[in-house]
TIPATI-705411 format. One record per residue (C-alpha): x, z negated, y negated; residue number from 1; residue in three letters. Coordinates in pm, 1 decimal, padded with zeros to 6 digits. Example, Ala and Ser with C-alpha at 12.3 -4.5 7.8 and 13.67 -1.06 7.14 Angstrom:
BEGIN
{atom {01230.0,-00780.0,00450.0},1,"Ala"};
{atom {01367.0,-00714.0,00106.0},2,"Ser"};
// end
This chain:
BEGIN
{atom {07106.3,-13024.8,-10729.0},1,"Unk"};
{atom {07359.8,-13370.5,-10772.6},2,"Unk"};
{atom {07557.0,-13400.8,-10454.1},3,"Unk"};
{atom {07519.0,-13701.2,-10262.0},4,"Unk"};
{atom {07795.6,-13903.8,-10131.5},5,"Unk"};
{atom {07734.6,-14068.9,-09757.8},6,"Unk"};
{atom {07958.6,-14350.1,-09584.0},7,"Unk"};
{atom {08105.4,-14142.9,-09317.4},8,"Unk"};
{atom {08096.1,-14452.2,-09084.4},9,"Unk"};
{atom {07704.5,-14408.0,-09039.5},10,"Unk"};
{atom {07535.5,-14264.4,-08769.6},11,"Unk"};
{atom {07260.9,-14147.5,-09009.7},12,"Unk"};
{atom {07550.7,-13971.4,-09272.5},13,"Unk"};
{atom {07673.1,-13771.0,-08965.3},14,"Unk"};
{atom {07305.3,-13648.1,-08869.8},15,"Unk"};
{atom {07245.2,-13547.7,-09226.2},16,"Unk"};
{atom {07560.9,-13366.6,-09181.6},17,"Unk"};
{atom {07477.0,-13191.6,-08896.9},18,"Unk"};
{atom {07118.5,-13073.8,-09062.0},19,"Unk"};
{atom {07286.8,-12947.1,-09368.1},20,"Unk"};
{atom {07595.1,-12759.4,-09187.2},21,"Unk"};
{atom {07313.8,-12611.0,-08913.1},22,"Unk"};
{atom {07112.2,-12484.1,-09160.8},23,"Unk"};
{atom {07403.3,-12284.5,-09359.4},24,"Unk"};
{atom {07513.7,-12503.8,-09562.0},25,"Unk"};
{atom {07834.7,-12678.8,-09681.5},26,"Unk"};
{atom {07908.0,-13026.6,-09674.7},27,"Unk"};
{atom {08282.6,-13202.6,-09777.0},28,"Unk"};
{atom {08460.0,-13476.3,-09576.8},29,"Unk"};
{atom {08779.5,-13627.9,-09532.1},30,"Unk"};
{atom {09090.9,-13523.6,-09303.3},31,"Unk"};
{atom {09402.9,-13676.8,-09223.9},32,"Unk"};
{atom {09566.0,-13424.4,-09544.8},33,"Unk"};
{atom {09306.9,-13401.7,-09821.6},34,"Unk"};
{atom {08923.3,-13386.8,-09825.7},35,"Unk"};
{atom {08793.5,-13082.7,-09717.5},36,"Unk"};
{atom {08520.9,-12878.9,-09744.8},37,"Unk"};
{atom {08349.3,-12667.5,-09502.9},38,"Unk"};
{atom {08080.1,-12453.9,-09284.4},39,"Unk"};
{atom {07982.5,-12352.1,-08949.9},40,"Unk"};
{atom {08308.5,-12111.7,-08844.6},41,"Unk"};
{atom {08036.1,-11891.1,-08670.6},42,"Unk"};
{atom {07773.4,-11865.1,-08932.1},43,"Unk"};
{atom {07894.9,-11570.0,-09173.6},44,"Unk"};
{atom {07631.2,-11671.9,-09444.8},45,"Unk"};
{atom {07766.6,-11977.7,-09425.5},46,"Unk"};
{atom {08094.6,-11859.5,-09504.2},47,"Unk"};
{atom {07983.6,-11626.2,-09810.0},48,"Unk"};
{atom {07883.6,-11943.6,-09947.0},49,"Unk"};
{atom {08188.9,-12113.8,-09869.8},50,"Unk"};
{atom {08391.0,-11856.1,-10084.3},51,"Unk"};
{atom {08144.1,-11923.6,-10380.2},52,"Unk"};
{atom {08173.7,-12308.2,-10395.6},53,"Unk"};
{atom {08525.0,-12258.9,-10375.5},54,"Unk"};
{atom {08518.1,-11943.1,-10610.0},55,"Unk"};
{atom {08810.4,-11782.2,-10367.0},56,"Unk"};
{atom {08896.8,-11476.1,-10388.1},57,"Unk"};
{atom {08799.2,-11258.3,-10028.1},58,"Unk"};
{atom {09096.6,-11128.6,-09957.9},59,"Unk"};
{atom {09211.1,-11491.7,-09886.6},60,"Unk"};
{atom {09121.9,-11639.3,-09512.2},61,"Unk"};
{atom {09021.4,-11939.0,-09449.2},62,"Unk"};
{atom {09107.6,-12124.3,-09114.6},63,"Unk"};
{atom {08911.9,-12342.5,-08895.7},64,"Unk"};
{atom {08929.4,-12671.6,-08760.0},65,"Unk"};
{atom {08870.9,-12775.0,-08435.7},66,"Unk"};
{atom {08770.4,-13055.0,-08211.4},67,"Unk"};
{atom {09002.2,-13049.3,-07957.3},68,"Unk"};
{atom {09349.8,-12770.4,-07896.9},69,"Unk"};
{atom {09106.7,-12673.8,-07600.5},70,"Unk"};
{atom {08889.7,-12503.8,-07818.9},71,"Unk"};
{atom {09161.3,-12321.5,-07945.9},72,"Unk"};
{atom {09039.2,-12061.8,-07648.7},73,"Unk"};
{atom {08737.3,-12005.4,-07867.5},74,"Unk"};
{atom {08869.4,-11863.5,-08186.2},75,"Unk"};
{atom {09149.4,-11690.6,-08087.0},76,"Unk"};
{atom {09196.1,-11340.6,-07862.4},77,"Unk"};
{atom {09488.9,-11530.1,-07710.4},78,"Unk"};
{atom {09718.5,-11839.5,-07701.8},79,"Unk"};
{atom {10067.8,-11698.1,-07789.4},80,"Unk"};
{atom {10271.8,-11968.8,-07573.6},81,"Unk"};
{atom {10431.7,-12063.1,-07922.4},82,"Unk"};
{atom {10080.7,-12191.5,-08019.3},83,"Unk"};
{atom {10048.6,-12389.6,-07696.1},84,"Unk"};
{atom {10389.4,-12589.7,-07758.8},85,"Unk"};
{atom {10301.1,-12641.2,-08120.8},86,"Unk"};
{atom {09978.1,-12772.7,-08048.2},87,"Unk"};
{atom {10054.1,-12995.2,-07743.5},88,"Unk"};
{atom {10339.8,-13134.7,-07989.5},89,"Unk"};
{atom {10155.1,-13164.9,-08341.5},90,"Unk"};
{atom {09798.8,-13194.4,-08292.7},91,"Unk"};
{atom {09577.8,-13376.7,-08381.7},92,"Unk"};
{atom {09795.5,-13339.3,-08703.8},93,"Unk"};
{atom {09877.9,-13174.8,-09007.1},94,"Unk"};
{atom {09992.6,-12835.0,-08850.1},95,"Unk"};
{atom {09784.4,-12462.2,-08904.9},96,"Unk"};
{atom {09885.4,-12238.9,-08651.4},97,"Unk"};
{atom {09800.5,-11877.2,-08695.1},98,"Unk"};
{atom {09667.2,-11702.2,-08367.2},99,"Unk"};
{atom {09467.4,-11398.6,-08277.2},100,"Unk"};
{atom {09143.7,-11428.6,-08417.5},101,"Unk"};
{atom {08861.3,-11378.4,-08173.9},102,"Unk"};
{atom {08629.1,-11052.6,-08206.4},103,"Unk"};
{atom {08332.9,-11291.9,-08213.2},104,"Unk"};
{atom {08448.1,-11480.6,-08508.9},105,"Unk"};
{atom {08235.4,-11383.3,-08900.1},106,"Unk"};
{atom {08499.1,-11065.9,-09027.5},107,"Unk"};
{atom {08403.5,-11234.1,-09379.8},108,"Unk"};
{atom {08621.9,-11558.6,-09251.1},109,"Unk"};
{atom {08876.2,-11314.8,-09172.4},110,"Unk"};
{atom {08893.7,-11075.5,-09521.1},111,"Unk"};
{atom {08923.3,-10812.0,-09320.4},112,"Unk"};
{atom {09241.4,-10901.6,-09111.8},113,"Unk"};
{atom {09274.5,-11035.8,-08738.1},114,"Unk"};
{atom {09394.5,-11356.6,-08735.1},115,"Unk"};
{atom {09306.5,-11688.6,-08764.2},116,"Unk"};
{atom {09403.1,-12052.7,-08874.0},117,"Unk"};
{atom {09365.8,-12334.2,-08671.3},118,"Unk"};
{atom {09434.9,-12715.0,-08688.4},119,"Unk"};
{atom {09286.5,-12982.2,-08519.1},120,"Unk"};
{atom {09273.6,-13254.4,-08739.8},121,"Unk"};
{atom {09430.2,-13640.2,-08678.6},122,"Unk"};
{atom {09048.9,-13778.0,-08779.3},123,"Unk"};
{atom {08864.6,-13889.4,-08558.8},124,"Unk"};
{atom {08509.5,-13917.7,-08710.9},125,"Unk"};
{atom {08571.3,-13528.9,-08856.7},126,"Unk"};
{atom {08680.8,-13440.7,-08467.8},127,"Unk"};
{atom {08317.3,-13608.7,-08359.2},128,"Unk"};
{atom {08182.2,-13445.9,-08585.6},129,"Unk"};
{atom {08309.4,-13068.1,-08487.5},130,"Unk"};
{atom {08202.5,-13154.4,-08082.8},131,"Unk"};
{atom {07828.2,-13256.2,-08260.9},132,"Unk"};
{atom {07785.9,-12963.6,-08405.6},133,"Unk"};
{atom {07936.8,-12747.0,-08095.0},134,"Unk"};
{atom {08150.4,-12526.4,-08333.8},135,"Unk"};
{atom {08417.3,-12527.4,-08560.1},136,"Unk"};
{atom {08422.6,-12570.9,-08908.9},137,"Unk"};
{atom {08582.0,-12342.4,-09124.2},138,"Unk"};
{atom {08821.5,-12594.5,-09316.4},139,"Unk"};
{atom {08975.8,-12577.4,-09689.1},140,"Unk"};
{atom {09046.6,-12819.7,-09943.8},141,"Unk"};
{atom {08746.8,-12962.9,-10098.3},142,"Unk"};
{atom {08832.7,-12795.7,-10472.1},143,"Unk"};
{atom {08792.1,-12506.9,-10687.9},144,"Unk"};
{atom {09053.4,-12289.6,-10614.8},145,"Unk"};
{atom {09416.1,-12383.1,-10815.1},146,"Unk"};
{atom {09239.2,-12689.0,-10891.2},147,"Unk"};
{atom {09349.2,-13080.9,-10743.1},148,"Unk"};
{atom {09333.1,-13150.8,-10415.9},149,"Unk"};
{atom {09123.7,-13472.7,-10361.1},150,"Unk"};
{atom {09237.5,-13759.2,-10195.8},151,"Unk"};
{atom {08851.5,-13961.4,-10261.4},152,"Unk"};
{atom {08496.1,-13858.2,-10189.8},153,"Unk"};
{atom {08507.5,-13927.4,-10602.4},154,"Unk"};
{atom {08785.2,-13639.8,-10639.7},155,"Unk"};
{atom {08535.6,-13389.6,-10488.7},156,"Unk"};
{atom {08272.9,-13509.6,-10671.5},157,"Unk"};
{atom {08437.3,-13454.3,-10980.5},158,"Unk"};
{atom {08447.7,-13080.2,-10872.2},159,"Unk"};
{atom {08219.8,-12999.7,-10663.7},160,"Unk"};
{atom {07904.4,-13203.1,-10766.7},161,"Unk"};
{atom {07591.5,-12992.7,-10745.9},162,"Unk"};
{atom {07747.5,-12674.5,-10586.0},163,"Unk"};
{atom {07757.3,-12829.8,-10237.4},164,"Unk"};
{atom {07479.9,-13103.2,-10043.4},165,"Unk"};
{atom {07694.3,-13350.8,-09959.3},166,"Unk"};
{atom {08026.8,-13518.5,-09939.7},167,"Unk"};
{atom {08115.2,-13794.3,-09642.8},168,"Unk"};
{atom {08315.5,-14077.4,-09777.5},169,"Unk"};
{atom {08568.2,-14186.2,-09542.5},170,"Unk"};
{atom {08798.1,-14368.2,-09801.2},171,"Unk"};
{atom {09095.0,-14260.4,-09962.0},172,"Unk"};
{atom {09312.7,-14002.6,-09722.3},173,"Unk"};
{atom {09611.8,-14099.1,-09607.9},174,"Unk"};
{atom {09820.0,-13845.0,-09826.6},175,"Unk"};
{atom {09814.1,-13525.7,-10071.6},176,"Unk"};
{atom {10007.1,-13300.1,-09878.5},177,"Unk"};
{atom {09817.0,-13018.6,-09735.8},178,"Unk"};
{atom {09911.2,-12925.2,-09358.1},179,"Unk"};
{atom {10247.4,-12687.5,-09285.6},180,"Unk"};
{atom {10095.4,-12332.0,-09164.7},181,"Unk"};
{atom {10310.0,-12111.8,-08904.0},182,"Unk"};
{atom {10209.8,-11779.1,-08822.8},183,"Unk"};
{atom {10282.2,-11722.7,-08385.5},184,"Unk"};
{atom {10107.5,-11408.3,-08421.2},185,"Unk"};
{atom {10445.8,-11237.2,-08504.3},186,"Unk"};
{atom {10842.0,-11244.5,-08380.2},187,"Unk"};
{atom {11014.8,-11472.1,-08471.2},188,"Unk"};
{atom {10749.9,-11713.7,-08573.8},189,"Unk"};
{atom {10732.6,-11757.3,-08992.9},190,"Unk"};
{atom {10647.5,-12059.4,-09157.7},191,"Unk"};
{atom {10347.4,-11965.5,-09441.9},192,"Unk"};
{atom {10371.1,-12292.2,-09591.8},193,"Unk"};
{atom {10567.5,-12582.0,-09595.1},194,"Unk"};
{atom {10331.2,-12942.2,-09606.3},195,"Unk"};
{atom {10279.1,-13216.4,-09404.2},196,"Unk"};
{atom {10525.0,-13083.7,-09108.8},197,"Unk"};
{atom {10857.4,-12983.9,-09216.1},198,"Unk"};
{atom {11033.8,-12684.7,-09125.3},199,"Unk"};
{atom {11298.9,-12866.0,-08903.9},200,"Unk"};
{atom {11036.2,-13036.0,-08672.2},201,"Unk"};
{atom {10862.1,-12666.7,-08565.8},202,"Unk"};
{atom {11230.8,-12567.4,-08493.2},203,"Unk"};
{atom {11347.5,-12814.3,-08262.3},204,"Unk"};
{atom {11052.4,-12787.0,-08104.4},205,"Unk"};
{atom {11017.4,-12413.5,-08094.0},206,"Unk"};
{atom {11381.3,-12375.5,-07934.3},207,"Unk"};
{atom {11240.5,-12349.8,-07595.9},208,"Unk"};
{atom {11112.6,-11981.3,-07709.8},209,"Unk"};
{atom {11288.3,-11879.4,-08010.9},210,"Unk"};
{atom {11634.2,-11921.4,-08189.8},211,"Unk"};
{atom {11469.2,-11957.3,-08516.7},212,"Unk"};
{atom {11160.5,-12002.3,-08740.8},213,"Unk"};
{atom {11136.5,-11744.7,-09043.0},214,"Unk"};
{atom {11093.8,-11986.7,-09356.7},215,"Unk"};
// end
């Protein structure tokens, strides 16, 4: 199988998206962090496959990316308030924030914890994309695990051709840094990883609820 490559920008690109991601399989597009790759968030097959085009291990989650912070109400058992102000403050952006994960959600997405990873990213054709398909999409960096993240629709190619469909060129991204994550799920909030969003930002605007952010 050679991967194709499709202009993002066409109507026709996004429907052949939309076959290949409702039929189980993965596709790879391009964020406002690095290109990612990714499947239906509710389809566990799906997400086996995921984990073997990315050759991660399973004890390693993967999060999700959503439309809109609305749909935040569909992944996770709750919205800790914490993920309400982050959210209403950094998304659509380069921010993961950990939350209860949903009892509906694939345990394979999970490896067998109960949280969950969620961004909405700043991009808007992805975004459209997400509402066609009426789900999210799990969401990782379009590599081989430990390998470079890919800032062109070539990048992934270099990796990834023949192990997944398709990959939607949207141009080069806008930067390498892959998005800050910040679990909410525990007291005080702690910052996973630093990326996109520094550590400062999330505290000033955290200070409503907390004192401080574990780094």
């Amino acid at each position: 199988m050679q991967t194709k490559i499709l202009d993002i920008a066409d109507s026709q690109s996004i429907a052949r998206a939309l076959e290949i991601l409702r039929a189980g399989n993965v596709i790879a597009f391009p964020t406002d962090t690095v290109y990612g790759m990714g499947a239906n968030a509710f389809d566990e097959r799906a997400i086996e496959k995921l984990f073997r085009v990315k050759e991660r291990a399973r004890d390693k989650a993967m999060p999700v990316l959503l439309a809109d912070a609305r749909d935040l109400e569909k992944i996770a058992r709750q919205v800790p308030d914490a993920a309400k102000i982050l959210a209403e403050k950094f998304w659509p952006g380069a921010l993961t924030i950990i939350v209860p994960a949903s009892p509906q959600l694939p345990k394979t997405l999970l490896a067998s914890g109960d949280t969950i990873g969620a961004r909405v990213p700043d991009h808007d054709p992805v975004r459209d994309l997400i509402r066609a398909l009426g789900a999210p999409i799990v969401g990782t960096s379009a590599n081989i695990s430990g390998g470079k993240n890919p800032q062109t629709a070539l990048d992934v190619f270099a990796q990834l051709n023949g192990r997944i469909s398709l990959i939607l060129d949207g141009g080069r991204t806008r930067g390498d840094v892959p998005s800050t994550v910040i679990d909410v799920t525990i007291f005080p909030p702690r910052i996973v990883r630093v990326g996109a969003v520094s550590a400062q930002e999330i505290e000033l605007t955290l200070n409503k609820l907390y004192s401080r952010v574990v780094e």
